[in-house]
Kinemage of the C-alpha trace (Angstrom):
@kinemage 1
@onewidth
@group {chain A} dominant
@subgroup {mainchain}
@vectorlist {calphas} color= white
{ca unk a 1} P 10.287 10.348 -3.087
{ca unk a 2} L 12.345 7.220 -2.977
{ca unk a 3} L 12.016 4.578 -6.086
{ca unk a 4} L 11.866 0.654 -4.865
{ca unk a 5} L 11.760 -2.660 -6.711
{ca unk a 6} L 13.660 -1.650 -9.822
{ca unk a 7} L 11.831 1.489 -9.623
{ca unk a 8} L 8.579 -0.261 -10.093
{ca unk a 9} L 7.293 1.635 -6.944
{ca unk a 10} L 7.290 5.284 -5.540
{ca unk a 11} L 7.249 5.579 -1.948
{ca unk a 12} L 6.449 9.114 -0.233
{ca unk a 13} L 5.540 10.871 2.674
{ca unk a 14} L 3.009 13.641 1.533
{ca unk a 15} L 1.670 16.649 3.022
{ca unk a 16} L -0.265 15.290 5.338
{ca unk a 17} L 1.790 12.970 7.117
{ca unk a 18} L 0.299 9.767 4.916
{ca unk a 19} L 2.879 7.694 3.157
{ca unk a 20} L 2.156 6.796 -0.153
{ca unk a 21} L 3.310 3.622 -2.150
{ca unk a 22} L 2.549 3.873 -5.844
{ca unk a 23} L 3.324 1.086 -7.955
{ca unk a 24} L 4.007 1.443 -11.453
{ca unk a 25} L 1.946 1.277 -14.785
{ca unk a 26} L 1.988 -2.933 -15.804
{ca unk a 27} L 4.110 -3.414 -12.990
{ca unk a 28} L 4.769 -7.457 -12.443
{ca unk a 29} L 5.189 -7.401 -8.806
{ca unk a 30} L 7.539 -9.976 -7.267
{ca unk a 31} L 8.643 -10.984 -4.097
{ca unk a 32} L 11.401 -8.945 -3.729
{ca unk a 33} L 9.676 -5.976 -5.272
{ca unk a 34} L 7.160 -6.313 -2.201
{ca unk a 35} L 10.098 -6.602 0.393
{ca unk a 36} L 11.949 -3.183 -0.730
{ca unk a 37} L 8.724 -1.848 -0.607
{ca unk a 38} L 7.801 -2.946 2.588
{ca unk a 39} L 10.980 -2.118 4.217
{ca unk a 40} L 11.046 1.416 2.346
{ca unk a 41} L 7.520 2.096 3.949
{ca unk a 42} L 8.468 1.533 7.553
{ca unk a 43} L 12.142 3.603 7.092
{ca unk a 44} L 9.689 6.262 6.052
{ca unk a 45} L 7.574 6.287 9.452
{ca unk a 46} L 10.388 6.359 11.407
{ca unk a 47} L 9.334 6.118 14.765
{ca unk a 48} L 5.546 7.749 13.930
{ca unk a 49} L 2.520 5.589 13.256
{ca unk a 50} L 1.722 6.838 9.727
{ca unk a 51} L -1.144 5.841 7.464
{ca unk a 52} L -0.609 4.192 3.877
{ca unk a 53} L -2.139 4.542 0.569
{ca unk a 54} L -1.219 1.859 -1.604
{ca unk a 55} L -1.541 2.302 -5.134
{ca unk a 56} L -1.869 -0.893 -6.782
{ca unk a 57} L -4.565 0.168 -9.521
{ca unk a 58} L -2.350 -0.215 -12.675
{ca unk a 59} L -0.085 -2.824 -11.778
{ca unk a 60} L -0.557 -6.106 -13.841
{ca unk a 61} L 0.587 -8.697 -11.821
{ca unk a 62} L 0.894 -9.676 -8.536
{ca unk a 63} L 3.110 -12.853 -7.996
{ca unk a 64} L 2.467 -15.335 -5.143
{ca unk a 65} L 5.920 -14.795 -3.073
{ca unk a 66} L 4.546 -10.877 -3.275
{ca unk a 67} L 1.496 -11.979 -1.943
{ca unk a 68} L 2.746 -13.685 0.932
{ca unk a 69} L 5.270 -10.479 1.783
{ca unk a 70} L 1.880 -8.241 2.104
{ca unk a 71} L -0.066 -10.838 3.911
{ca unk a 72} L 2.830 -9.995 6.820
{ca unk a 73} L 1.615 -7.330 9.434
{ca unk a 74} L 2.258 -3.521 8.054
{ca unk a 75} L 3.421 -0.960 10.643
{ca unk a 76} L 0.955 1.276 9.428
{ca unk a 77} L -1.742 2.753 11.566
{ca unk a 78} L -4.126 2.247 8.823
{ca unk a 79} L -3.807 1.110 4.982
{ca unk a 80} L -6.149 2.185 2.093
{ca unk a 81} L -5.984 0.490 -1.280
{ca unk a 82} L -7.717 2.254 -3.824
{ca unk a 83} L -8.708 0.837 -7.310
{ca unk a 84} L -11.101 0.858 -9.950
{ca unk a 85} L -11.982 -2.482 -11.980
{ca unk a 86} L -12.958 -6.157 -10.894
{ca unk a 87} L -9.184 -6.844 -10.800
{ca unk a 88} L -8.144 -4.618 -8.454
{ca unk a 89} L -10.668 -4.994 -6.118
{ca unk a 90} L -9.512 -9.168 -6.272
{ca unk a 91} L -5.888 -7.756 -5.379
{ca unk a 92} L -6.770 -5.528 -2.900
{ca unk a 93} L -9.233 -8.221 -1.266
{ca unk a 94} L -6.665 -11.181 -1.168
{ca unk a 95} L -4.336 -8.495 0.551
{ca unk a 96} L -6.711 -7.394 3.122
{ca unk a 97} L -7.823 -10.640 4.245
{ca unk a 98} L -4.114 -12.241 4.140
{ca unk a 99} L -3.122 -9.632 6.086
{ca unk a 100} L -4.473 -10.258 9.826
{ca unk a 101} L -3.362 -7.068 12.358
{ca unk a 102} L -6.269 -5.660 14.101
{ca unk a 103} L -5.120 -2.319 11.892
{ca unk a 104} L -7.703 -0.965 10.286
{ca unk a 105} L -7.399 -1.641 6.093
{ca unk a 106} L -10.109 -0.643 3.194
{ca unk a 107} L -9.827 -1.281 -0.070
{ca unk a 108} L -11.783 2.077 -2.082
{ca unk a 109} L -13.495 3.033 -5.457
{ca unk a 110} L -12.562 6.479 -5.322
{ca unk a 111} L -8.733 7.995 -4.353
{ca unk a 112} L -10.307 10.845 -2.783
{ca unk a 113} L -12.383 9.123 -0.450
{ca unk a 114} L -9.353 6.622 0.392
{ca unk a 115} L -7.466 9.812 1.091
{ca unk a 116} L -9.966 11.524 3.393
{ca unk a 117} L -10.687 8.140 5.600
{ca unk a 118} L -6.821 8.467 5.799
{ca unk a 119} L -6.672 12.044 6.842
{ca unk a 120} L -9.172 11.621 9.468
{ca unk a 121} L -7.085 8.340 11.058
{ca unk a 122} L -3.225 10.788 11.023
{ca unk a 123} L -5.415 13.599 12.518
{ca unk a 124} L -6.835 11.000 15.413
């Protein structure tokens, strides 16, 4: 487990070959937060096409430079965002639609179904 932005994130790979990016509790997300991050995730893969869960559910803000860092293509083979309230699902929206690789990217209600659409994609 490897701690980015100011430890504001936790990036792993688990188990079952999915990387996982968990942001932090009232985490204010900048720009720079969203680079380490980014750059964390693909030193992770290595050379493997990995899928990501990205664990924005209890972070509190989102800043526009941060934005604009995920809205770059992802060098995952497919990216999950699961969350539970209105706010989340605004995040997770603005993210998937910024972010324009033919990569397949869902933003989820539940963890556990986020997790098992990613299991099926590393086991493709």
């Amino acid at each position: 487990m490897v701690s980015v932005g100011s430890g504001k994130a936790e990036v792993f790979l688990d188990e079952h070959g999915i990387l996982q990016l968990k942001w932090s509790r009232q985490a204010i997300i900048h720009s720079s937060d969203a680079e380490g991050a980014v750059q964390m995730v693909n030193e992770l893969r290595g050379q493997t096409e990995r899928p990501l869960l990205v664990d924005m559910a209890t972070t509190s803000e989102v800043s526009r430079g941060a934005r604009a860092v995920f809205a770059q293509p992802c060098q995952a083979s497919h990216v999950a965002l699961p969350g539970a309230s209105p706010v989340d699902k605004v995040i997770a929206n603005f993210v998937l639609a910024m972010n324009k690789t033919a990569r397949p990217k869902r933003f989820f209600t539940s963890r556990t179904e986020a997790m098992e659409w990613l299991m099926k994609s590393a086991a493709a």
